[in-house]
C-alpha atoms as a printed R data frame, in Angstrom:
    type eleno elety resid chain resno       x      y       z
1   ATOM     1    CA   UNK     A     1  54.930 44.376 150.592
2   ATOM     2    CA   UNK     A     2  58.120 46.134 149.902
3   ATOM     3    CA   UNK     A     3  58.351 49.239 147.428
4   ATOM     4    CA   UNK     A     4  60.024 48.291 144.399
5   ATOM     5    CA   UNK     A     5  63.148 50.024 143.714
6   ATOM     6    CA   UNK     A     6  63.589 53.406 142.055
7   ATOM     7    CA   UNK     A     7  66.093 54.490 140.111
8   ATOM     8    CA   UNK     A     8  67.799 57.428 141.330
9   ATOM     9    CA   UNK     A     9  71.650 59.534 141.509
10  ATOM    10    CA   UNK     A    10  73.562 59.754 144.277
11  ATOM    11    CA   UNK     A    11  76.953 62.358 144.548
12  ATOM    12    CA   UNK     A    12  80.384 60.725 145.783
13  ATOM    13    CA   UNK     A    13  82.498 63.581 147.081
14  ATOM    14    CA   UNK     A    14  85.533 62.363 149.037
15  ATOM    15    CA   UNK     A    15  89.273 62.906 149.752
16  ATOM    16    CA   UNK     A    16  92.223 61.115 148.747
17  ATOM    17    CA   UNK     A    17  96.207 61.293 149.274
18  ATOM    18    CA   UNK     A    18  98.189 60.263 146.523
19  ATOM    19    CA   UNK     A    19 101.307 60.704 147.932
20  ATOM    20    CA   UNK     A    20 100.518 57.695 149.259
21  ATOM    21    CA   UNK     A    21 100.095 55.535 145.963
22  ATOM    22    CA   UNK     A    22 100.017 57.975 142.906
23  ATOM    23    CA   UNK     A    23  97.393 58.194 140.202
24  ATOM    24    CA   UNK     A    24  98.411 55.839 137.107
25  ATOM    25    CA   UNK     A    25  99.921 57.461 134.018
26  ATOM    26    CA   UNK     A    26 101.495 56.908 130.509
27  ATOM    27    CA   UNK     A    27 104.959 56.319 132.611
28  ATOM    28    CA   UNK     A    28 103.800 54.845 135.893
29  ATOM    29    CA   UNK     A    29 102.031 52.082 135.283
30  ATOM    30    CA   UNK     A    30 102.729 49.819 138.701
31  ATOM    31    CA   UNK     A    31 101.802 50.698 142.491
32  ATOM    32    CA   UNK     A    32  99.530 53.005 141.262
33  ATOM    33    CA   UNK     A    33  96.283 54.182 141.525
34  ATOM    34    CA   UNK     A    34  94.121 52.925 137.956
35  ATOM    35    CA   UNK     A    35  90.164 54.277 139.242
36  ATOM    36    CA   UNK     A    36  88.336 54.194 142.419
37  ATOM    37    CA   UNK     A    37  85.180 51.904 142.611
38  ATOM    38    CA   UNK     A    38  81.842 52.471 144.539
39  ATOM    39    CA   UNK     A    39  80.066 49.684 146.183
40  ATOM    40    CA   UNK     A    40  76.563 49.380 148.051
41  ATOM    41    CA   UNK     A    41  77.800 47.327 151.114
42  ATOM    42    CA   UNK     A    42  74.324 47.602 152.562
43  ATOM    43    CA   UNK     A    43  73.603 43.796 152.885
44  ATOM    44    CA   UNK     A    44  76.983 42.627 154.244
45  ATOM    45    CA   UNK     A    45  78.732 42.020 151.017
46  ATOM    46    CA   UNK     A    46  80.108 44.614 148.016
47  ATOM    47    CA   UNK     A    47  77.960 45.192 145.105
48  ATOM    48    CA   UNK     A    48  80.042 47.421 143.139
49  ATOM    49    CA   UNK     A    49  77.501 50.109 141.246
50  ATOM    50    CA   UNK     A    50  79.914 52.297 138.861
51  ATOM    51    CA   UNK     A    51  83.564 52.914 138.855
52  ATOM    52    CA   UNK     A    52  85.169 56.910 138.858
53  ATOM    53    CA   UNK     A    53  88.639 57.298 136.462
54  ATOM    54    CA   UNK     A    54  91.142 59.168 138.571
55  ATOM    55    CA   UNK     A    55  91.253 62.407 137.664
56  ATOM    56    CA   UNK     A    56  93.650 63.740 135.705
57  ATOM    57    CA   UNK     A    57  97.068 65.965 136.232
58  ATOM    58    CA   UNK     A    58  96.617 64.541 140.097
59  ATOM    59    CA   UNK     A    59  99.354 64.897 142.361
60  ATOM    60    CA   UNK     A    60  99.300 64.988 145.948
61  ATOM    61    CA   UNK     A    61  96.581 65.239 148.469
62  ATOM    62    CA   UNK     A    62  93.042 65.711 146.727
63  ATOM    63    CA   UNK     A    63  89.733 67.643 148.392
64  ATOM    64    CA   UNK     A    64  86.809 67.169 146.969
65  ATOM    65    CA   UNK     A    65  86.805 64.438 144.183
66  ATOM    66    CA   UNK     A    66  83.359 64.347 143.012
67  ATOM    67    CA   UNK     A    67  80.692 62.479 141.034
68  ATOM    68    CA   UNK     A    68  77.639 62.375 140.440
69  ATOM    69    CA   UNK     A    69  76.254 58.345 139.474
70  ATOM    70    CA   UNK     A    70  74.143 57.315 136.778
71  ATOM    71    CA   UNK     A    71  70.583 56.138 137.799
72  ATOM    72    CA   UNK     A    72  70.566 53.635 140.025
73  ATOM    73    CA   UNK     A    73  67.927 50.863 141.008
74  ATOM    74    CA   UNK     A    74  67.818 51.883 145.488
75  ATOM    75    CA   UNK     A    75  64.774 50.478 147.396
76  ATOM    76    CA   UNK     A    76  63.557 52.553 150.642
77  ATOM    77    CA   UNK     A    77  65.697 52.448 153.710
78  ATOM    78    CA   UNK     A    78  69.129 52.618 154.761
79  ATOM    79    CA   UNK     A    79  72.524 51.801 152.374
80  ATOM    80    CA   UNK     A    80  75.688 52.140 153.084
81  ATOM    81    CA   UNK     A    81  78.537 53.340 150.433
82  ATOM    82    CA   UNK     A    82  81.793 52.510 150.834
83  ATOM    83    CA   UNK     A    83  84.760 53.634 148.258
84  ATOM    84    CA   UNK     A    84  87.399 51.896 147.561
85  ATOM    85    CA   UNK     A    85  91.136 52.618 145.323
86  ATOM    86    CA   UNK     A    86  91.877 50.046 142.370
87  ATOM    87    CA   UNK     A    87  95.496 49.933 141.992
88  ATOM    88    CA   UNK     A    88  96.509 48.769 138.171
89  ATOM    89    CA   UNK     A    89  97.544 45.262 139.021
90  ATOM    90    CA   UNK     A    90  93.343 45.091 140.427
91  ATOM    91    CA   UNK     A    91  93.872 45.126 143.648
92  ATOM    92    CA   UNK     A    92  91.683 47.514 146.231
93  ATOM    93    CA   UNK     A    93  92.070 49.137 149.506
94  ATOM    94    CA   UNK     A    94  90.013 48.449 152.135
95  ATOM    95    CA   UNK     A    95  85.841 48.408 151.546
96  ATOM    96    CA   UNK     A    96  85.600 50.118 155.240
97  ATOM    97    CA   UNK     A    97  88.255 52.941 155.134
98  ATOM    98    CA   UNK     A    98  85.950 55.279 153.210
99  ATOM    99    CA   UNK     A    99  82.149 54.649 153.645
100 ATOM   100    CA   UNK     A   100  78.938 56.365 154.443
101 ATOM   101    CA   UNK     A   101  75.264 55.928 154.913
102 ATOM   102    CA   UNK     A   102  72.289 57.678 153.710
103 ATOM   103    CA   UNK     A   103  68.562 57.095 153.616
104 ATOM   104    CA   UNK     A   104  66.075 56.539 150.415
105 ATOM   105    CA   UNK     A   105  62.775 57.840 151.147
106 ATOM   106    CA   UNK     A   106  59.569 56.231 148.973
């Protein structure tokens, strides 16, 4: 029988560039950078869990943007995060250029 999920918070701390595609504003609304969402990609496909607003005043390559989820339902083993940019027309980058795994224990 498998252990029902528990709720619990995971941290996000990652890296991003946006000289690449800048962070969205009052006067650049287009090719821009609108949030970043977080998906469980643990069973093949994206379940997107919670979405992060890009921070403000942000210009240029970023270390260290962090948060810190609400609870969240995880069962025992093995998922696999992945991070993704959500430009404001709703497009995303790619589910596998920013992932990672980690382990729930009982």
């Amino acid at each position: 029988m498998a252990a029902a999920p528990r709720k619990h918070t995971i941290t996000i701390k990652f890296d991003y560039d946006f000289r690449l595609t800048p962070a969205c504003s009052q006067g650049l609304t287009k090719k821009c950078v609108k949030r970043f969402n977080v998906y469980d990609i643990s069973a093949g496909n994206r379940i997107l869990l919670f979405s992060i607003p890009v921070p403000d005043d942000t210009v240029g390559f970023v270390r260290g943007i962090s948060v810190t989820s609400p609870p969240l339902p995880f069962a025992p083993g093995k998922h696999i995060l992945a991070v993704t940019a959500q430009s404001a027309d709703g497009t995303e980058s790619v589910t596998n250029a920013c992932k990672t795994a980690f382990k729930v224990k009982r």
